[in-house]
C-alpha atoms as one frame of an Amber mdcrd trajectory, in Angstrom:
protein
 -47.559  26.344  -8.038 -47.346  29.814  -8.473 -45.755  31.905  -5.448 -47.921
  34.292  -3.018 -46.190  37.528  -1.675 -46.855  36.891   2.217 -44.037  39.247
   3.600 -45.050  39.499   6.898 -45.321  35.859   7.307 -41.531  35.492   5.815
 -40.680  38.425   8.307 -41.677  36.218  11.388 -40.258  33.423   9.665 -36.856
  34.845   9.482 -36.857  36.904  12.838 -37.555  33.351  14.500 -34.675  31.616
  12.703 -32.065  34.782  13.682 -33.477  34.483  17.111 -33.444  30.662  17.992
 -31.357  28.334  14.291 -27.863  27.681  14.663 -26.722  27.279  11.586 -24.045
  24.953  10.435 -20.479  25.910   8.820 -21.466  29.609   9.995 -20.190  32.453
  11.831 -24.057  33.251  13.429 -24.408  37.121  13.050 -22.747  37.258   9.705
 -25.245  34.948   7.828 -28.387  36.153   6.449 -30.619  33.116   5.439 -33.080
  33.418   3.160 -36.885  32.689   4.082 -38.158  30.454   1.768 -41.952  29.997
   1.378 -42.045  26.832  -0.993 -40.534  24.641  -3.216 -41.409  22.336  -6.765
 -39.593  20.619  -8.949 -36.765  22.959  -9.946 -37.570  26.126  -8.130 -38.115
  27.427  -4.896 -39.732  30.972  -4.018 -39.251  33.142  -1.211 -42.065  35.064
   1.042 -42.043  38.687  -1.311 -42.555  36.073  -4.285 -39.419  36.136  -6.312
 -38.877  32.443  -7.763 -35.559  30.665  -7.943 -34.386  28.164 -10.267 -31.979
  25.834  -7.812 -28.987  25.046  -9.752 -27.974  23.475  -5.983 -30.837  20.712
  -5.760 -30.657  21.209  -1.996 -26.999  20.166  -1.262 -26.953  18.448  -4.398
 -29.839  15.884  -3.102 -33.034  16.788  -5.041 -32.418  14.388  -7.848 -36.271
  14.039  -8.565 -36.759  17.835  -7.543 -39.086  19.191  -4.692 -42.053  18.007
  -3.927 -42.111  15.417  -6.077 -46.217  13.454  -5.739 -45.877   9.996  -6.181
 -43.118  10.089  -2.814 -44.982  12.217  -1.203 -47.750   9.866  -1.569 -45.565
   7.113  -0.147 -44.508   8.622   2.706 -48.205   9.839   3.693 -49.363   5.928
   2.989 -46.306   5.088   5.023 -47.230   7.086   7.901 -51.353   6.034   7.701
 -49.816   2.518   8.128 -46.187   2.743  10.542 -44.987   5.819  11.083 -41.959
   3.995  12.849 -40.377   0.795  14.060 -37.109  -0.518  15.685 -34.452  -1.293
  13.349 -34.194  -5.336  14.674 -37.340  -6.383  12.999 -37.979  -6.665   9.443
 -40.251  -4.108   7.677 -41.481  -4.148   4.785 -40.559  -0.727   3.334 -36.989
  -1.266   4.743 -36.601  -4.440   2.945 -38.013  -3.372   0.207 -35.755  -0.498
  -0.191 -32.254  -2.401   0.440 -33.825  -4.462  -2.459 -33.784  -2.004  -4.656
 -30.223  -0.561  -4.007 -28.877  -3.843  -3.883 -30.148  -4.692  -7.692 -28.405
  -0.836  -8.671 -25.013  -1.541  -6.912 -22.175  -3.052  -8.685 -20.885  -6.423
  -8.048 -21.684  -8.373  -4.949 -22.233  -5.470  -2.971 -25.690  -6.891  -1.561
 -26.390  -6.450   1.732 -27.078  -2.521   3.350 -26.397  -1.189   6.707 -29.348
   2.126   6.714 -27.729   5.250   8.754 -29.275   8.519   8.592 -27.387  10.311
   6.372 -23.878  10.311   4.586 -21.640  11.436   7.302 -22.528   8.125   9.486
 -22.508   6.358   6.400 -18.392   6.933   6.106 -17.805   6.356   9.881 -19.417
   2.761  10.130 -17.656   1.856   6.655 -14.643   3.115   7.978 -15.240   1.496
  11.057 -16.383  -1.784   9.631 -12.918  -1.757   7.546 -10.787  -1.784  10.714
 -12.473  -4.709  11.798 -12.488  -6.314   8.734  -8.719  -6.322   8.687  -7.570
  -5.430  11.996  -5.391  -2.173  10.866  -5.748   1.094  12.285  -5.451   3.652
   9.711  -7.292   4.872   6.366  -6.481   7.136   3.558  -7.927   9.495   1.838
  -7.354  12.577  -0.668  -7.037  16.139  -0.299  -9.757  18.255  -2.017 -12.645
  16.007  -0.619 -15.270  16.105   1.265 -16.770  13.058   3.775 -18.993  14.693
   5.893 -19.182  16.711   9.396 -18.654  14.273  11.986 -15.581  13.241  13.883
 -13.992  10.574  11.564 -16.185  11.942   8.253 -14.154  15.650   8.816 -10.971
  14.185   9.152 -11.125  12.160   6.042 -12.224  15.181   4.345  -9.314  16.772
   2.771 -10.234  20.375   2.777 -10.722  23.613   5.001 -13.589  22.119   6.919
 -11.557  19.850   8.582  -8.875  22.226  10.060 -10.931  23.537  13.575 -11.817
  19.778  14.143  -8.687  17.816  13.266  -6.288  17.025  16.432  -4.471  14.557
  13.979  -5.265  11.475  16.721  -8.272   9.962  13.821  -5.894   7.543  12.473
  -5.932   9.457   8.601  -3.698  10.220   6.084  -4.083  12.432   3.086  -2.572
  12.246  -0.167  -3.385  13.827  -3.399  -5.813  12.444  -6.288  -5.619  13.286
  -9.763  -6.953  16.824 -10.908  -4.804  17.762 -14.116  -5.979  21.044 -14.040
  -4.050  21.727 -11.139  -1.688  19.098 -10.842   0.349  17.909  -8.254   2.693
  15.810 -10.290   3.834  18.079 -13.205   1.459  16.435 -15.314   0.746  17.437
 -18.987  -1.626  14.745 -20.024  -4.288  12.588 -18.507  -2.457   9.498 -18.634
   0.679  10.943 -16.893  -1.605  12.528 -14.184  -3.133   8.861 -13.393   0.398
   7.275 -13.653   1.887   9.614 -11.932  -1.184   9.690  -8.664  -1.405   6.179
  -8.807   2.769   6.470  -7.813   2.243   8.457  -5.355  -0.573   6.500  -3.931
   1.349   3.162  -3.860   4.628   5.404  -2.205   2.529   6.591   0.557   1.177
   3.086   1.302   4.755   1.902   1.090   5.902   4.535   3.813   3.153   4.436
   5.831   3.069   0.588   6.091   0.390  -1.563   4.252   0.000  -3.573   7.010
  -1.026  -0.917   8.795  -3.795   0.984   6.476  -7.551  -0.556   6.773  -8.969
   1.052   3.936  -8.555   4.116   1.058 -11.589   6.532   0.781 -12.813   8.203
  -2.273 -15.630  10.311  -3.703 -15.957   8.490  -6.956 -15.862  11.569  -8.697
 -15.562  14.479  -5.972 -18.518  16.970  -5.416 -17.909  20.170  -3.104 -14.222
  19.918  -4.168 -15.037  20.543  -7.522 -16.256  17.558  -9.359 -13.307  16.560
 -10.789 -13.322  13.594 -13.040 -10.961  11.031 -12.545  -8.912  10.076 -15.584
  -9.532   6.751 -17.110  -7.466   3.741 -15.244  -6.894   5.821 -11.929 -10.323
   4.082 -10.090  -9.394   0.684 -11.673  -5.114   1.419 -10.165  -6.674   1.961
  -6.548  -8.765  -1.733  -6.897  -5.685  -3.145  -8.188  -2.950  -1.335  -5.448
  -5.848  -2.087  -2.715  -6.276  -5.660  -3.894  -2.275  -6.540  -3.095  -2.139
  -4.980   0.129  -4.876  -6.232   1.111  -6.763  -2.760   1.863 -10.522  -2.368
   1.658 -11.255  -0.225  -0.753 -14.553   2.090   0.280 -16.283   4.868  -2.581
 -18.158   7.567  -1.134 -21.383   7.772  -3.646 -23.321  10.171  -1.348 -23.062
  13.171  -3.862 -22.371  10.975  -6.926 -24.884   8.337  -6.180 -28.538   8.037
  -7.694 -28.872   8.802 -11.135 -26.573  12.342 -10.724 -23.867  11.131 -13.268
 -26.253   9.537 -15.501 -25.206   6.173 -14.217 -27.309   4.941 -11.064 -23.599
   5.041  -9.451 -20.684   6.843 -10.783 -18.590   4.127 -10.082 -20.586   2.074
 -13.131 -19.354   5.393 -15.152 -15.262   3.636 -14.589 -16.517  -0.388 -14.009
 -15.121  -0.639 -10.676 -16.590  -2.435  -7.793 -15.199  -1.290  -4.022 -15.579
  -3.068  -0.926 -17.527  -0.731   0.719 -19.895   2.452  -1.026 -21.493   5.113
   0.965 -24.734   6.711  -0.084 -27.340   9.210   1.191 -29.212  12.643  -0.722
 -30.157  11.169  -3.827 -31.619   8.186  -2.281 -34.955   9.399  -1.696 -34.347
  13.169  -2.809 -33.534  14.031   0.984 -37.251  13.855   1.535 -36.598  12.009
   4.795 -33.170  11.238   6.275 -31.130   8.370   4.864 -28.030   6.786   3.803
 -26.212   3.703   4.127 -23.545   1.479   3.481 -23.443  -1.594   0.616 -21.207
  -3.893   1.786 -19.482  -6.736  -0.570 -19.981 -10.420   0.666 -16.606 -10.940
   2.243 -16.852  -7.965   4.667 -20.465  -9.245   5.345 -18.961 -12.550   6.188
 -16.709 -11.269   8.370 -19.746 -10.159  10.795 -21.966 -13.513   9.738 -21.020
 -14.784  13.182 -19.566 -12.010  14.821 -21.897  -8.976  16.059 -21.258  -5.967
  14.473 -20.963  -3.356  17.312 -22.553  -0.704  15.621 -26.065   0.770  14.972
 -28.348   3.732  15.100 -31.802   4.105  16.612 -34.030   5.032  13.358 -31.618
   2.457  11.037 -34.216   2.167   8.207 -36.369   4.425   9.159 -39.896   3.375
   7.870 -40.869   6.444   6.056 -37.311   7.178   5.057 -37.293   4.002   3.256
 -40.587   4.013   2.177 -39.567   7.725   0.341 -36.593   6.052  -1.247 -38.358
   2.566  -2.349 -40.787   5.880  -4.315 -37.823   7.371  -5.518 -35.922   4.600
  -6.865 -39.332   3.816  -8.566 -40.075   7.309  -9.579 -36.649   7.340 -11.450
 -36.916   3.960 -13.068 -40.748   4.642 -14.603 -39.439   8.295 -15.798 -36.463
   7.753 -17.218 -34.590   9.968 -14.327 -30.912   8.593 -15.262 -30.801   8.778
 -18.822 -32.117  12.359 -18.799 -29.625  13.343 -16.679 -26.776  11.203 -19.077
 -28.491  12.721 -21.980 -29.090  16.551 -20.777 -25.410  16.620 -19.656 -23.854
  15.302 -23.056 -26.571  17.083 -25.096 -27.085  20.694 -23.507 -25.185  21.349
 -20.387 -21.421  20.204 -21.321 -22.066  22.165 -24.964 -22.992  25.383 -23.493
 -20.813  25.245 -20.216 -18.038  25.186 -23.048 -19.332  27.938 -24.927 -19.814
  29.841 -21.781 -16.213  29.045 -21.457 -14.910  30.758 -24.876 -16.709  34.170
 -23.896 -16.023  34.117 -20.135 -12.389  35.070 -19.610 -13.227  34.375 -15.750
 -14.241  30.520 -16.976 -11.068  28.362 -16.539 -12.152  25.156 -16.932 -15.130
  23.164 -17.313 -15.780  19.396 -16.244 -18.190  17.407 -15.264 -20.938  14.752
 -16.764 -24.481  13.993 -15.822 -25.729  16.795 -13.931 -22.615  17.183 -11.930
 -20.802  20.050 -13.414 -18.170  22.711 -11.997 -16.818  25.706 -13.386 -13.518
  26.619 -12.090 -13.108  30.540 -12.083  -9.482  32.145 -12.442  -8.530  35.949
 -12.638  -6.076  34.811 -15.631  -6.913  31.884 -18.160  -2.968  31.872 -19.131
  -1.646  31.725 -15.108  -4.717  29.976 -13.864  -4.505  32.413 -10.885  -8.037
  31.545  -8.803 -10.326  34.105  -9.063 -10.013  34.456  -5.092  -7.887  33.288
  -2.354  -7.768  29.451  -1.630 -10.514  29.626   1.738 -10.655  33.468   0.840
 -13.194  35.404   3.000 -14.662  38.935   4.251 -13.183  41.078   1.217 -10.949
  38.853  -0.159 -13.990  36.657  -1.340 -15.544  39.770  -2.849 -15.520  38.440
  -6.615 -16.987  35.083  -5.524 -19.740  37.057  -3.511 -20.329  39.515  -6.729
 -21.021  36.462  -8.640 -23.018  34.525  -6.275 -25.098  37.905  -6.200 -25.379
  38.294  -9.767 -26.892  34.660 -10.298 -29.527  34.958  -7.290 -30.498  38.591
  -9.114 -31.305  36.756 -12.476 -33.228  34.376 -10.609 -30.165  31.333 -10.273
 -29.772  30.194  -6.844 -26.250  28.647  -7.181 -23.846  26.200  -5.582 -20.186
  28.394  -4.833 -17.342  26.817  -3.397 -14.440  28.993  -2.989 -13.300  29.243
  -6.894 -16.288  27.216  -8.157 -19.385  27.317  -9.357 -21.128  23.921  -9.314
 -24.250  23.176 -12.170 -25.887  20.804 -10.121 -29.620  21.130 -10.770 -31.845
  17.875 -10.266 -31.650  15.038 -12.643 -35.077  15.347 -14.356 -34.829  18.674
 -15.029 -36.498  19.884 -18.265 -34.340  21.479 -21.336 -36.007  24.277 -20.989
 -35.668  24.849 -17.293 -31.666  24.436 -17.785 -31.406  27.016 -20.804 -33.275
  29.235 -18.477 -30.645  28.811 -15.614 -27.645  28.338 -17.970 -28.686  31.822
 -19.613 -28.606  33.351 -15.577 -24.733  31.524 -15.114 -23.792  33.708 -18.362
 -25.005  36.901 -16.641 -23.443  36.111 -13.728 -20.100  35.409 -15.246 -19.749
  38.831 -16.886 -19.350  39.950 -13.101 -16.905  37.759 -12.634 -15.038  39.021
 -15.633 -14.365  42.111 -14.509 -11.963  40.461 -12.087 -10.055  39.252 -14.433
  -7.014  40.092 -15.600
C-alpha cells in the first residue's frame, strides 16, 4: 500500500490522543507520540506520508508483520460466525488453537490456560506454582522483564519495577549469566555458567528450598538485552530445580513463536520447564492473547481440585481464531526457518561488521531475529554509552541515535544502552539490508560519543 499525505486528519488524530490517551511507562506532557496512518508487513507510515521500516515489530509481536490477509481473513470469518463466547464451553477456534501450541511446545507441556496477554500469563503460572507445591516464594533474575502487573513487575528485575515494588510479592532476584558484563569475574562462557549456576544454587540454599515455589526466566531475555544464555546454564536450572523440588517456569512471551528461529527458544537449549508463558507472537498481537502450557504433573495437581483462577475473555474466539491463522500462516510459509536462516545468513554477518566500524558498537548477540547491540562510549572500558536508567540530558546520545534511525526511515527498539534488531520473522532480505543500512547511519551519531 502506498501512503497518502492526510495531515490534517493525523493533526486531529494526535490532538485527540494529547487530549484524552494515557500512555503507559510515560511522564504525559513529555511524550510526543507519533500519529500513525497505516501499517503492512514491515512498515508503517505516518499521516504527512513518510514510511518506516519497524525494526520493533510492535513490541517485538509482529512476527508475520502487519496486516497480514490470510488472519485477517480469519478473524473477519470468526466474527461473521461468534464474535464471542464464555470461556466454560468448548469452541472450536479455542480448541483448535491450544491444539496447535500444544503440538509446538516441548515435552508434555499439553494442556493451555488462554489469558490475555503475557503479563497475566506470569501471574497465574506463578500462582499455579505456589499451589502446586505449597511454598511461598519465586525467583527470578535481574535484567528481566515479566510484565506490568503486580506480581509480573516484581519479578522483573529492572528499573520498571522500582515505583511498584513494596518488597511484600514474595520475590527474590539474583543474577543470570551475561559475560559481557559479568557478575562473577568471568572470562569465558563456561566459567560464567559455572559460576551463575553457583550462585543460583547459594541463593536457594540461603533462602530455603523448601520455601521457593518456582524460578522464572526469559529463555533468552528481550528488553534486557537479549542476552544468550551460555550452553549448560538452562539445562543447570532443570537440574538445581529438579532436586529441590522447584517448578521451573520460562517466560517465552518475547522469545516465543518462530522469533529465534525455533518455534520456542527453549528448543534452541533442549530444555523442557514446568510451566512456559507466551503471548505477542502468538497471533502477531492481532487480537489479545497469551497463555500458559502447563506439564502433566502440575495439570494433575488441579485434575480434581478447582483451579481458582480465570479471566472473562479466556480464549477469546477471535483471538484464537487469529492465532490458529498465524500458527498456520507460519507453518505454510516457512516463517521459522526464515527467521533461523536470515539471522545466521545476513543479520549476525553484518551486525558484526557494523561492529568493526562502529567504535560506539560494543557487542553484538543475538540469533533469529532477536538481536541487540550494546552501545559503550569506550570499546576497551566498556563504559555504557549513557547512564544505567539515564534520562532528560543524560540520555542525550541514546536520543541522538534513536533520532538518527527514525530520519533514515528505521523506527527502532532503544533500551537504555541498546539497540534491539527485532524486525518480524518473515521479513524479506531486502527489506533488512534496507534497515540494517539505516542502523549504520545511525551509529555514526552514536560515535561521536565515544571516546
Amino acid at each position: 500500500m502506498t501512503p497518502q499525505p492526510d495531515p490534517e486528519v493525523g493533526a486531529a488524530v494526535k490532538a485527540a490522543d494529547r487530549a484524552h490517551v494515557f500512555h503507559s511507562w510515560s511522564a504525559q506532557e513529555l511524550i510526543d507520540p507519533l500519529a500513525v496512518a497505516g501499517a503492512e508487513g514491515s512498515y508503517f507510515w505516518d499521516y504527512d506520508g513518510k514510511r518506516y521500516l519497524d525494526f520493533t515489530s510492535g513490541l517485538v509481536y509482529t512476527n508475520i508483520g502487519y496486516q497480514h490477509p490470510k488472519v485477517v481473513a480469519a478473524i473477519q470469518e470468526q466474527a461473521a460466525r461468534m464474535t464471542t463466547f464464555a470461556p466454560a464451553f468448548a469452541v472450536e477456534a479455542r480448541s483448535e488453537a491450544a491444539r496447535l501450541i500444544a503440538e509446538r511446545t516441548p515435552g508434555d507441556l499439553d494442556k493451555i490456560f488462554f489469558t490475555n496477554g503475557g503479563a497475566d500469563a506470569i501471574e497465574h503460572a506463578v500462582r499455579m506454582a505456589r499451589l502446586h507445591t505449597g511454598r511461598p516464594k519465586v525467583l527470578s533474575a535481574y535484567r528481566s522483564y515479566h510484565g506490568g502487573t503486580q506480581q509480573a513487575v516484581n519479578l522483573t528485575g529492572d528499573p520498571r519495577r522500582w515505583a511498584s515494588d513494596g518488597a511484600a510479592a514474595g520475590v527474590v532476584h539474583f543474577w543470570a549469566p551475561f559475560l559481557y558484563r559479568s557478575r562473577f569475574y568471568a572470562e569465558t562462557e563456561e566459567q560464567e555458567c559455572a559460576r551463575a549456576l553457583e550462585h543460583l544454587e547459594t541463593t536457594i540454599a540461603f533462602e530455603g528450598p523448601a520455601t521457593i515455589a518456582a524460578i522464572v526466566l526469559e529463555t533468552i531475555p528481550g528488553t534486557a538485552g537479549i542476552m544468550v544464555p551460555p550452553p549448560g546454564y538452562l539445562a543447570g536450572v532443570r537440574e538445581i530445580c529438579d532436586k529441590y523440588g522447584i517448578v521451573f517456569v520460562l517466560d517465552e512471551v518475547m522469545a516465543g513463536f518462530g522469533r529465534t528461529g525455533e518455534w520456542f527458544a527453549a528448543d534452541l537449549f533442549d530444555v523442557t520447564p514446568d510451566l512456559m508463558t507466551f503471548a505477542k507472537g502468538v497471533n502477531s498481537g492481532y487480537v489479545p492473547l497469551g497463555g500458559v502450557a502447563i506439564s502433566g504433573a502440575i495439570a494433575e495437581t488441579f485434575a480434581k481440585r478447582p483451579y481458582p483462577g480465570g479471566l472473562t475473555y479466556s480464549g477469546h474466539p477471535l483471538a484464537c481464531a487469529a492465532a490458529v491463522a498465524t500458527i498456520q500462516v507460519m507453518a505454510e510459509e516457512g516463517v521459522v526457518e526464515n527467521a533461523a536462516r536470515l539471522g545466521t545468513d545476513v543479520v549476525g554477518p553484518a551486525l558484526r561488521e557494523l561492529a568493526e566500524r562502529h567504535p560506539s558498537v560494543g557487542e553484538v548477540r543475538g540469533v533469529g531475529m532477536f538481536w541487540a547491540l550494546e552501545l559503550v562510549r569506550n570499546r576497551e572500558t566498556r563504559e555504557p554509552l549513557v547512564p544505567y536508567n539515564a534520562a532528560g540530558t543524560a540520555n542525550a546520545p541514546m536520543a541522538a541515535f534513536g533520532a538518527a534511525a527514525k530520519a533514515a526511515g528505521l523506527w527502532p527498539f532503544i533500551n537504555m544502552n541498546r539497540t534491539h534488531v527485532v524486525p518480524p520473522c518473515n521479513v524479506g532480505e531486502a527489506e533488512l539490508k534496507e534497515g540494517l543500512a539505516a542502523l549504520d547511519t545511525a551509529l555514526a551519531v552514536a560515535d561521536e560519543y565515544t571516546e
